[in-house]
N, C-alpha and C positions, 0 to 999 in steps of 0.2 A: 504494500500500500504506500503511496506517494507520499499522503497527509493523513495523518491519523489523528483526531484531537478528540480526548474523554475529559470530559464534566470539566470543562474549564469556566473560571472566573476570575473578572478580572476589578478589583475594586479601586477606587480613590476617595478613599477616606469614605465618607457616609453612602459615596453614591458607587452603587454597582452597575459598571459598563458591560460584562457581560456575566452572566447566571446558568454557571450549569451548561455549555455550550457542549453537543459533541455532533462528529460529522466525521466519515473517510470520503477519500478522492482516489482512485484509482488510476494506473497509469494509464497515458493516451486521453484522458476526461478531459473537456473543456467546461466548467461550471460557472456559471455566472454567482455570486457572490452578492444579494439585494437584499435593500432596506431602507426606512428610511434617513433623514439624516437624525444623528445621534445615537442611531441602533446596535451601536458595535463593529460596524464593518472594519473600518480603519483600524482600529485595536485587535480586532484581531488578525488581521493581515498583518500586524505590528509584533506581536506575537510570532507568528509563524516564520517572521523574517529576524527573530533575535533581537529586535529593537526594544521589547522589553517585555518581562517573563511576567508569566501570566499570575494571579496570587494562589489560586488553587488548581489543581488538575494536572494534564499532562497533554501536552501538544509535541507531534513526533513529524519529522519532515526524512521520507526516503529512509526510517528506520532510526533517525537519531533523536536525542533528544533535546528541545532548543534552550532549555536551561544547563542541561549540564556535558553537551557539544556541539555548541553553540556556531564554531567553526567549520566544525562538517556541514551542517547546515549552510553557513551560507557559502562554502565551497559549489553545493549544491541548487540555490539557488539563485534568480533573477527577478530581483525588485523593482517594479517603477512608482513609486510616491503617487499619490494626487499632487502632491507641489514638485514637482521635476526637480531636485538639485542638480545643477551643472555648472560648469566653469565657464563662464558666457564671454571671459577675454581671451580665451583660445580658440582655435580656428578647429573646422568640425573632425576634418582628421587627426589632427593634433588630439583633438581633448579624446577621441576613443582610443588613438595609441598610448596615450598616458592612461588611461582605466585600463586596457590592454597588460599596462606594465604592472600596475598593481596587483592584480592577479597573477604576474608573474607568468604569461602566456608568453611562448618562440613563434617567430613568425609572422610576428605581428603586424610588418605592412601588408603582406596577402592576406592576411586574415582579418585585419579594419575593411581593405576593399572591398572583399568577398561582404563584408556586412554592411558596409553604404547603399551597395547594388540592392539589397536582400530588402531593407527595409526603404528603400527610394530617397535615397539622401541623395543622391548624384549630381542633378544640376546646383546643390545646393553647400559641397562640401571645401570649397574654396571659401566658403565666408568664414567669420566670426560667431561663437554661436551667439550671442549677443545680438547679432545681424538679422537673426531667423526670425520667420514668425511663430507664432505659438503652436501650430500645425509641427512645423520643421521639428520645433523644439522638443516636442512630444516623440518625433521618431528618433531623436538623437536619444533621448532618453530608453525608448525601444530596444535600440542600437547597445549602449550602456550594457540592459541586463540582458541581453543575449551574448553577447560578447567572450563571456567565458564556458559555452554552450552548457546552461545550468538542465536538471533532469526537473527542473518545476519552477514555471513563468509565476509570477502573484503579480498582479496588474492589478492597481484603480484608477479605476478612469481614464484608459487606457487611450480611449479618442476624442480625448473634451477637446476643443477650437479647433478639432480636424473639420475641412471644409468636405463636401459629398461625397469629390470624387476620391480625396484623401481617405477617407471611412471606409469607401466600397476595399480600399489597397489593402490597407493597416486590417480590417477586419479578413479577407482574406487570407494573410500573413498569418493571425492569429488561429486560424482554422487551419490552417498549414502545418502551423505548429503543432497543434494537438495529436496529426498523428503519431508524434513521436515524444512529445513531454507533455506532461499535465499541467493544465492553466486553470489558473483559479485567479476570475476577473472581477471586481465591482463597478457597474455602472447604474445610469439611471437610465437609462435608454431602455427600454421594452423593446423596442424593434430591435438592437442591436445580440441581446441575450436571444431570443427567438433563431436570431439568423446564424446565432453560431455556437451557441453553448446545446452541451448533451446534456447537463442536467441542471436546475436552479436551484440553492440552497437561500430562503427568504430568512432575513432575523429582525426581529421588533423586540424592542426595549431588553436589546441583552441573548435571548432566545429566540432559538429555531422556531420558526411555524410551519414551515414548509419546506420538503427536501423531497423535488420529484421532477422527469423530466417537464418543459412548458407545457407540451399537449398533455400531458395527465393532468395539471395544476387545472387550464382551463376547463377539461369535463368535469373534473371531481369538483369543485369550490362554485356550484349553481345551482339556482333552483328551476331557472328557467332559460330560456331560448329566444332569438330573435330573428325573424325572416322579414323581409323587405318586400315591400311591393308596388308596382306602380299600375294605374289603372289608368284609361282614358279617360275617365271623370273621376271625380273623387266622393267618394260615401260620407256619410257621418260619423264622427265616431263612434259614438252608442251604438249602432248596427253592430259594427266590428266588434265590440265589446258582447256580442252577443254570441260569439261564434263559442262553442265548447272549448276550453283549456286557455282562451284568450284572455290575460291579466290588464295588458294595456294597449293602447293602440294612439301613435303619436305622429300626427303628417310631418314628414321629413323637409320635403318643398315640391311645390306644383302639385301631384295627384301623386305621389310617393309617400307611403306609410312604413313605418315602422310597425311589429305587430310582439310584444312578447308575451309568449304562452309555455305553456309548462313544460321542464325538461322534461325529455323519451314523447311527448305529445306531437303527432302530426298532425300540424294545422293545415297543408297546402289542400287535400281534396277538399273542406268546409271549406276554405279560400274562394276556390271554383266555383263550388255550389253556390256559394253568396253572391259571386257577381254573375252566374247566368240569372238567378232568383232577380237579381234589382237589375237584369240590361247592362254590364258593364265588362268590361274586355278585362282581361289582364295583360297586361303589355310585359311585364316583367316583372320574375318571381327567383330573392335568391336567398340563402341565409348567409344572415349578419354573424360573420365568425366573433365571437366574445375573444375580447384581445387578454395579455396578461399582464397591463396596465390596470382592467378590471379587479384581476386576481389579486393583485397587488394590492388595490386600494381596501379589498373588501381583508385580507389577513392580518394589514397591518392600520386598521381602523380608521384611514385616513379618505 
């Protein structure tokens, strides 16, 4: 197992950041890491990186342990902060052959190259990092904790000021990566976790709520369903509200409803029936997939 953490807790003074936390990661996983802000995330990625020992429990990274081998550990792994540290008056090769050296790596000009290419620093490794934009900055820092090809990435926030097309790159990278070291990523992005993690681990005030992959999260965490419809003319609502298993029904724009009814309930043949019964066409009929921004908001009460 990559990451093993049992019943950890992490206090300061009266106030408890995390309670009881456990979770494994297995090799090759890519996890997204969610919560809201204050819920532990950062602390414990803090922990797992040796920045600082947790008050109870036992947190293991690749078999060690990060209080009392501390250095195997981060031999082992590749950190990138929410706050990027980097040395912004050296220029971009520069500053990853000097991390290069501190690790004590041979080879070091092929092997910065080989990592500029990897992560798309290219048009940009003649500057200063200083120079960069926050976008850039974010892959230097990529750059950084891959460097010493660690067996487990821990990334937060991995694409914050990446612009689209920078996101579609960086998020590919990181899915790249998975097939061969385990990531364990914190973002806020919902779309971002969907598109690349195999499994979501959610924590609110301190603890786990939820450890499954996205699509499980979305059917298990509902009572109900939402399908879409557009009509040539539009009904009333109270009709709709008449249909069996229909809880609400809310015009989206122009003849376009919203309908949500019970989950395992299929509304679409009453659909049909209702509009041959009142003369009305159905132009377009689809279900509204429930995202896991939903899921999100409804485990961690926000």
């Amino acid at each position: 197992m990559s990451i093993a953490v049992r019943h950890v807790f992490k206090r300061y003074g009266k106030q408890e950041a995390l309670a009881g936390v456990s979770f494994t990661i297995g090799k090759g996983e890519v996890v997204g890491f969610l919560g809201p802000n204050g819920a532990g995330k950062s602390t414990m990625m803090k922990i797992l990186t040796c920045f600082i020992p947790p008050s109870d429990g036992e947190a293991e990274v690749c078999g060690f342990d990060t209080r009392t081998k501390s250095m195997e550990v981060r031999r082992r792994v590749g950190y990138l902060p929410e706050h990027n540290p980097l040395y912004v008056d050296l220029y971009v090769r520069e500053h990853l052959d000097f991390v290069a050296g501190v690790h004590g790596l041979k080879h070091r000009a092929s092997l910065v190259t080989d990592l500029i290419d990897r992560v798309g620093l290219g048009p940009e490794q003649h500057k200063r990092v200083g120079q960069l934009s926050k976008g850039y900055r974010q892959r230097v820092g990529l750059a950084q904790a891959l460097i010493h090809d660690p067996e487990v990435l821990i990334l937060d926030e991995p694409t914050s000021g990446l612009d689209p097309n920078q996101l579609v790159d960086i998020r590919a990278l990181i899915k790249d990566l998975g097939r061969e070291k385990t990531v364990m990523l914190s973002t806020h992005i919902m779309q971002e976790v969907e598109a690349i993690c195999d499994r979501v681990i959610i924590i609110d005030k301190g603890r786990i709520v939820a450890d499954d992959t996205a699509s499980s999260l979305r059917s298990r965490h509902h009572e109900q369903e939402v399908i879409e419809v557009e009509f040539d003319r539009s009904p009333a609502a109270n009709q709709l509200l008449g249909l069996i298993g229909v809880r609400h029904a809310k015009r989206k724009e122009g003849h376009t409803w919203l309908i949500a009814h019970d989950a395992g309930t299929d509304v679409r043949p009453a659909v049909f029936e209702f509009a041959v019964k009142h003369g009305l066409k159905v132009l377009g009929l689809q279900k509204s997939e429930r995202g896991l921004e939903e899921v999100f908001k409804e485990l961690t009460g926000k």
